[in-house]
C-alpha positions as CSV (number, residue, x, y, z in Angstrom):
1,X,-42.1,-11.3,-23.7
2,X,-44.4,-8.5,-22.8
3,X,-46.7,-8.8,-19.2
4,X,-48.4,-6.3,-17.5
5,X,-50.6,-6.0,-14.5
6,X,-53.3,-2.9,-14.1
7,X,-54.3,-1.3,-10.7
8,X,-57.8,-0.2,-11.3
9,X,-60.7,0.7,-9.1
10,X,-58.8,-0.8,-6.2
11,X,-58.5,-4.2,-8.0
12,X,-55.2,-5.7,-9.7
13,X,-56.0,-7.5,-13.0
14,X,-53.7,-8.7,-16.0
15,X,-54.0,-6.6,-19.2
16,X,-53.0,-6.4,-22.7
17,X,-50.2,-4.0,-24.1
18,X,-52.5,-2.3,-26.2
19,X,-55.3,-1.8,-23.4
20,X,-53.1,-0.3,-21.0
21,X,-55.1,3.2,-20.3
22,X,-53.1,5.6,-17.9
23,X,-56.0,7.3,-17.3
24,X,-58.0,5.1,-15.6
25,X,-55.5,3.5,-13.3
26,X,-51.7,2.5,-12.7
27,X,-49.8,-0.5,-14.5
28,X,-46.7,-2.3,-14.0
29,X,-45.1,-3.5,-17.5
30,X,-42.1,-6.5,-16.9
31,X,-40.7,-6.9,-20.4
32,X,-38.0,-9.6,-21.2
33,X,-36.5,-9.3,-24.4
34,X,-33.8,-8.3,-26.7
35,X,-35.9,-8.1,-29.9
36,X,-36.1,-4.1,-31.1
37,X,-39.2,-4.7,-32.3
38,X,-41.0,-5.4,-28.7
39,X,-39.0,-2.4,-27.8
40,X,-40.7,-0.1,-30.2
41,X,-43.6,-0.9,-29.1
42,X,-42.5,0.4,-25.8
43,X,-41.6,3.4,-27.3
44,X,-44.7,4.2,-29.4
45,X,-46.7,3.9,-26.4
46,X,-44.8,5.4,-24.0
47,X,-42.9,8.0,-25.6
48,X,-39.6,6.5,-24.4
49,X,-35.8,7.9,-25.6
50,X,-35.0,5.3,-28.2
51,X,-31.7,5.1,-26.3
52,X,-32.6,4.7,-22.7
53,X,-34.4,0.9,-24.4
54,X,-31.5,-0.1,-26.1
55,X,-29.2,0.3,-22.4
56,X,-31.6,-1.0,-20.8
57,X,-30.9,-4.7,-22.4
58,X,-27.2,-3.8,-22.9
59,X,-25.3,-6.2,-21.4
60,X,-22.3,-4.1,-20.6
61,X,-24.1,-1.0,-19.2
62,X,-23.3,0.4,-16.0
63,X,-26.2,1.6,-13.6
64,X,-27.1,5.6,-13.8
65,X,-30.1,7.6,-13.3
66,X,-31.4,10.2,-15.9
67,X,-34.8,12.5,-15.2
68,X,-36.6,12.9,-18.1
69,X,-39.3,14.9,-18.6
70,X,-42.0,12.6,-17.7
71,X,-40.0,9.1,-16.1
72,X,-37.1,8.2,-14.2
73,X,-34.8,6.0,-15.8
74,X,-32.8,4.0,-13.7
75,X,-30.5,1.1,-14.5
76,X,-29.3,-1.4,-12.1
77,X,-27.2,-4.8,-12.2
78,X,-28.9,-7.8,-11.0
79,X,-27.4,-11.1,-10.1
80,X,-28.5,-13.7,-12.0
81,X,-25.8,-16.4,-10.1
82,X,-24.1,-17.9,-12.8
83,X,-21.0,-15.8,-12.6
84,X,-22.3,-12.7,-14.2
85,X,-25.1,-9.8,-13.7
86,X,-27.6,-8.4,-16.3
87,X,-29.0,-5.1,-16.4
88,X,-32.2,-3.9,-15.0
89,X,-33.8,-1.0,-17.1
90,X,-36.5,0.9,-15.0
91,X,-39.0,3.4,-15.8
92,X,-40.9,5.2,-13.3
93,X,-43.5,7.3,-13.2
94,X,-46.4,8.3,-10.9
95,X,-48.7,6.4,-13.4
96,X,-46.4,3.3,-14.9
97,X,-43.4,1.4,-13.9
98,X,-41.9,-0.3,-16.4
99,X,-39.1,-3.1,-16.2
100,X,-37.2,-4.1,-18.7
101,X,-34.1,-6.6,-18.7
102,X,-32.1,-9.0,-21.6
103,X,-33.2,-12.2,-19.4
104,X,-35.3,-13.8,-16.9
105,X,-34.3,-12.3,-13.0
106,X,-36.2,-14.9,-11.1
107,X,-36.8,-12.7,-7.7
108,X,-38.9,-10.1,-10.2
109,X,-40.5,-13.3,-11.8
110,X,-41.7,-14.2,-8.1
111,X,-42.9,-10.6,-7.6
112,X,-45.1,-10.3,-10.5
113,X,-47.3,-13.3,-9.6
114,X,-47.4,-11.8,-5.9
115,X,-49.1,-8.4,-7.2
116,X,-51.9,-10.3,-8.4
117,X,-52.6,-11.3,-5.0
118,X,-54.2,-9.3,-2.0
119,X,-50.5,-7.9,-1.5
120,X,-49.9,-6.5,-4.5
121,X,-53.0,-4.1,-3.8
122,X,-51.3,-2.7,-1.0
123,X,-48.0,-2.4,-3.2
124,X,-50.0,-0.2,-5.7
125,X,-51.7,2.0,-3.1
126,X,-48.7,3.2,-1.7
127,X,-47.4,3.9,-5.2
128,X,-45.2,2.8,-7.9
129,X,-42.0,4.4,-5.7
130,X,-42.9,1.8,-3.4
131,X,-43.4,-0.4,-6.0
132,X,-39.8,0.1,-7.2
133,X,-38.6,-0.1,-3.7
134,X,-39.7,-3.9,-3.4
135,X,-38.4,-4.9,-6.7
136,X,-35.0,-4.0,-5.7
137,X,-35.6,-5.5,-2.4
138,X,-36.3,-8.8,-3.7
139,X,-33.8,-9.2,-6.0
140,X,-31.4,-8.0,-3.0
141,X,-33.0,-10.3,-0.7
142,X,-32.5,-13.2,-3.1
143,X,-28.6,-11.9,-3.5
144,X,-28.6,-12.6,0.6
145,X,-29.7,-16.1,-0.3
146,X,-27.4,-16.8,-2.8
147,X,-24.2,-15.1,-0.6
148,X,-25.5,-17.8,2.3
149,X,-25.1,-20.8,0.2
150,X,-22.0,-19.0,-1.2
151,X,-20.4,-18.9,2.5
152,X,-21.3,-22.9,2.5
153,X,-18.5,-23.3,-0.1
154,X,-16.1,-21.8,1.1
155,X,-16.8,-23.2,4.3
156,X,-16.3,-26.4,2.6
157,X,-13.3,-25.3,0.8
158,X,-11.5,-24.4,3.4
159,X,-11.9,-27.7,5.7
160,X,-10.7,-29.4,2.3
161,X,-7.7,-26.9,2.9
162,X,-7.0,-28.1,6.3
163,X,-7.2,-31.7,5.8
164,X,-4.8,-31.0,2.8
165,X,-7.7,-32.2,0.3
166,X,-7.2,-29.6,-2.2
167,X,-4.2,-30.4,-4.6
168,X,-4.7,-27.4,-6.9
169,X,-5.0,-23.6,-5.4
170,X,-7.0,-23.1,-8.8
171,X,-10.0,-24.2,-7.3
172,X,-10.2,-21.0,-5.3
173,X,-9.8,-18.6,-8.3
174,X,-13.9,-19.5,-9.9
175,X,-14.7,-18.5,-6.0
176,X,-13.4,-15.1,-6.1
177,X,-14.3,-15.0,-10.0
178,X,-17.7,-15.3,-8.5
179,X,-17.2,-12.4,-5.2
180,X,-16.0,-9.6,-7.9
181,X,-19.3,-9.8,-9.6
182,X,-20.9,-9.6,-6.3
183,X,-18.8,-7.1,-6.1
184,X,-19.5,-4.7,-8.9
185,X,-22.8,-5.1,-8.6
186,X,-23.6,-4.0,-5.4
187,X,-21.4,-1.2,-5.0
188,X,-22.9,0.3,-8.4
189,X,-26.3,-0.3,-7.0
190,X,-25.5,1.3,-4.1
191,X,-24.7,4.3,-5.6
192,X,-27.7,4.8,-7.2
193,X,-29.9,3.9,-3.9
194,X,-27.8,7.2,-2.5
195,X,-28.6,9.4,-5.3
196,X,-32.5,8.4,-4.7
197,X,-31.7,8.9,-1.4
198,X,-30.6,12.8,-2.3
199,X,-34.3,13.1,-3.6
200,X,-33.0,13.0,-7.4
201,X,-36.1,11.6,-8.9
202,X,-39.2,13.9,-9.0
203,X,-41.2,10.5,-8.7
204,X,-39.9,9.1,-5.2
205,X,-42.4,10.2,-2.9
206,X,-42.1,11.7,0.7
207,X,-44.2,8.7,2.2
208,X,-41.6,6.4,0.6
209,X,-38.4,8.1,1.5
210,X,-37.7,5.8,4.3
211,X,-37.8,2.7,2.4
212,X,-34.9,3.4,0.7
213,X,-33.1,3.8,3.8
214,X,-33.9,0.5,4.6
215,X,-33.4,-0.8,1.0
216,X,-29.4,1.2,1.3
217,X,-28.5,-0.5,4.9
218,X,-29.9,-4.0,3.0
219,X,-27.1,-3.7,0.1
220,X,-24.8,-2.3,3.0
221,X,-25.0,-5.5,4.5
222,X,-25.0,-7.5,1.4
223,X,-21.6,-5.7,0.6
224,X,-19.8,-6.5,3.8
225,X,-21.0,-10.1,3.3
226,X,-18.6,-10.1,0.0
227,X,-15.9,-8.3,1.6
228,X,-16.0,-10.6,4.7
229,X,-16.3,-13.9,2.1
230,X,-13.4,-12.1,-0.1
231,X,-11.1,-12.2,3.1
232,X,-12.3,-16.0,4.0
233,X,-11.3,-16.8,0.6
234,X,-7.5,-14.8,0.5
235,X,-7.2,-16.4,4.2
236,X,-8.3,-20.0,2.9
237,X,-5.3,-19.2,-0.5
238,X,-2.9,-18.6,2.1
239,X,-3.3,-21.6,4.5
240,X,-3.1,-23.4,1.0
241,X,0.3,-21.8,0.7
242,X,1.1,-22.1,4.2
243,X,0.2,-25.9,4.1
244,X,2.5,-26.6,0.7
245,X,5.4,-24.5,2.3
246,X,5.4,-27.0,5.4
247,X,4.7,-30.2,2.9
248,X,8.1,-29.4,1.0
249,X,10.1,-28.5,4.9
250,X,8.9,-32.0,6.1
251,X,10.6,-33.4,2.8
252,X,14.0,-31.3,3.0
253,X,14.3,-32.6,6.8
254,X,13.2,-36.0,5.8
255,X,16.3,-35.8,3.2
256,X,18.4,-34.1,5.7
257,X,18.0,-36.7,8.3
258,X,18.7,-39.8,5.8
259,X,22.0,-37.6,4.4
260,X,22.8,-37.0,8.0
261,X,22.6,-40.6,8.8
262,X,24.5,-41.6,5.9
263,X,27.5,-39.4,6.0
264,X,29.1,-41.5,9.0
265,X,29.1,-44.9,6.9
266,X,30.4,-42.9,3.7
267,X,33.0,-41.3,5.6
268,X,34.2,-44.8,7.1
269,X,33.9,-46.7,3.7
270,X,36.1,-43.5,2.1
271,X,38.6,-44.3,5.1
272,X,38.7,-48.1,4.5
273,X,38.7,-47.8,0.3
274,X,42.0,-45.5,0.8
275,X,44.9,-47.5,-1.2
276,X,47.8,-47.8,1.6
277,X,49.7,-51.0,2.7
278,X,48.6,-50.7,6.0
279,X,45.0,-50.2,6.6
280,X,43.6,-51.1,9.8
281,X,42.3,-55.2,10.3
282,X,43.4,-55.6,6.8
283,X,45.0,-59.2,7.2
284,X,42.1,-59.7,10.6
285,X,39.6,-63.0,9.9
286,X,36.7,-60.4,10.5
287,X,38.6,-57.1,9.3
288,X,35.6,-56.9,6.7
289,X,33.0,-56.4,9.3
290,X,34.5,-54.4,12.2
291,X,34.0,-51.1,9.5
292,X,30.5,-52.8,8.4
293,X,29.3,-52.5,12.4
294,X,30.6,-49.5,13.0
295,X,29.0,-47.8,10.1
296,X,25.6,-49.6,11.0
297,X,25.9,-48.9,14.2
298,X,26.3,-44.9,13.7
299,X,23.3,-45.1,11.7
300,X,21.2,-46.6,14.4
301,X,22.5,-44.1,17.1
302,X,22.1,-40.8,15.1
303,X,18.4,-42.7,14.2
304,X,17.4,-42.7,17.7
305,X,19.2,-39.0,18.5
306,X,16.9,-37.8,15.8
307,X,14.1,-39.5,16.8
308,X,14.7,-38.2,20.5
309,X,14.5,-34.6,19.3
310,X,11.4,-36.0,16.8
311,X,13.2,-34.8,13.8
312,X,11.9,-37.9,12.4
């Protein structure tokens, strides 16, 4: 899928692939797509490396920055919450900005039908830069969203933790799954908002500079969100630890206590099943249940001993 938006005599306007006319205005091209074929015609109009199309729908490339001779490529990961992150192809220019990506990012989605309001005019005076600028800022912003609701989970997962709710520690592991993505992304990202930040692209103008100091204290933040969730999340795996680890001492001592208690009797019914001529109250009428109190009656005082010191 192939959209693009004109600014042109001050107004912003849909147009065609094949009208786009640099000359008369700038344009913004989103294209969604893995098919080569909608990439050519990328290239044949724009003149593009052949190669710098291809990474920019490769799902295992890592975000750089290249200065060609007449655009800025720039690649960047973006989050598309499903445990994973997509590439982000973009081509700038004074004249053009062209996206291009595998699959749908929804926070781009959202900022293409806002330039064709009264606020996208203002985006496109200022310039495609700042153009560029709030793309990343959306889809950072809607990274901010997604790390709130994030921190709701584990928020949950951790009172599951404390109430001893959670029978399998596995749970955790899709959680932190999740966080390293988070992860990756934004500390590639961030490297490549610092090499803009060194004035590495010929196409990032003065007037603009200071939005990407804004747009680098935004990932910034965004990164020490993850860390901070990453250390809620190796604190909430070792109360689950914790919590099993007192679980198994309550059953030793529960065992301990009943063997404690039962040692007496076995030691007086050991005495008593000794095979002598003489045992004690062996030819008594009740010689049977003298040994029978006292073992029950050593039970019942090392029960309440125990439960004096609340062993049990």
């Amino acid at each position: 899928m192939i959209r693009c938006v004109k600014y042109s005599g001050g107004k912003v306007s849909p147009v065609s692939l094949s009208n786009v006319n640099l000359l008369r205005g700038s344009v913004w091209i989103d294209v969604v797509t893995k098919d080569k074929k909608e990439l050519q015609k990328i290239e044949k109009k724009f003149k593009f490396y052949s190669r710098d199309l291809e990474d920019s729908v490769d799902m295992h490339e890592v975000p750089r920055l290249a200065n060609r001779k007449d655009y800025s490529f720039i690649i960047l990961r973006s989050l598309t919450g499903k445990n994973h992150s997509i590439p982000l192809g973009i081509f700038l220019s004074k004249k053009f900005l062209i996206t291009i990506h595998p699959k749908e990012i929804n926070p781009l989605s959202s900022l293409f039908k806002i330039v064709h309001t009264k606020e996208g005019k203002e985006f496109f005076n200022r310039g495609m830069d700042f153009l560029t600028y709030k793309i990343i800022s959306e889809i950072d912003r809607n990274l901010h969203a997604d790390l709130d609701k994030f921190d709701g989970k584990i928020d949950k997962m951790e009172e599951r933790v404390l109430n001893s709710q959670v029978d399998d520690i596995q749970e955790v592991f899709p959680l932190k799954k999740h966080l390293t993505y988070y992860k990756k992304a934004l500390t590639s990202n961030k490297g490549i908002i610092e090499k803009l930040q060194n004035k590495t692209s010929k196409f990032i103008s003065d007037k603009n500079f200071l939005d990407l100091n804004g747009l680098h204290v935004e990932i910034t933040q965004a990164e020490s969100t993850v860390d901070f969730q990453r250390e809620k999340l190796s604190s909430i795996s070792e109360m689950y630890m914790t919590s099993i680890s007192n679980r198994l001492n309550d059953i030793m001592r529960l065992f301990t206590v009943v063997a404690s208690i039962l040692i007496i009797p076995m030691l007086i019914s050991g005495i008593w099943g000794m095979n002598f001529e003489k045992i004690p109250f062996f030819g008594f009428p009740y010689g049977f249940y003298i040994p029978i109190g006292l073992m029950i009656f050593s039970m019942i005082f090392l029960f309440f001993i125990y439960k004096r010191k609340r062993w049990v």
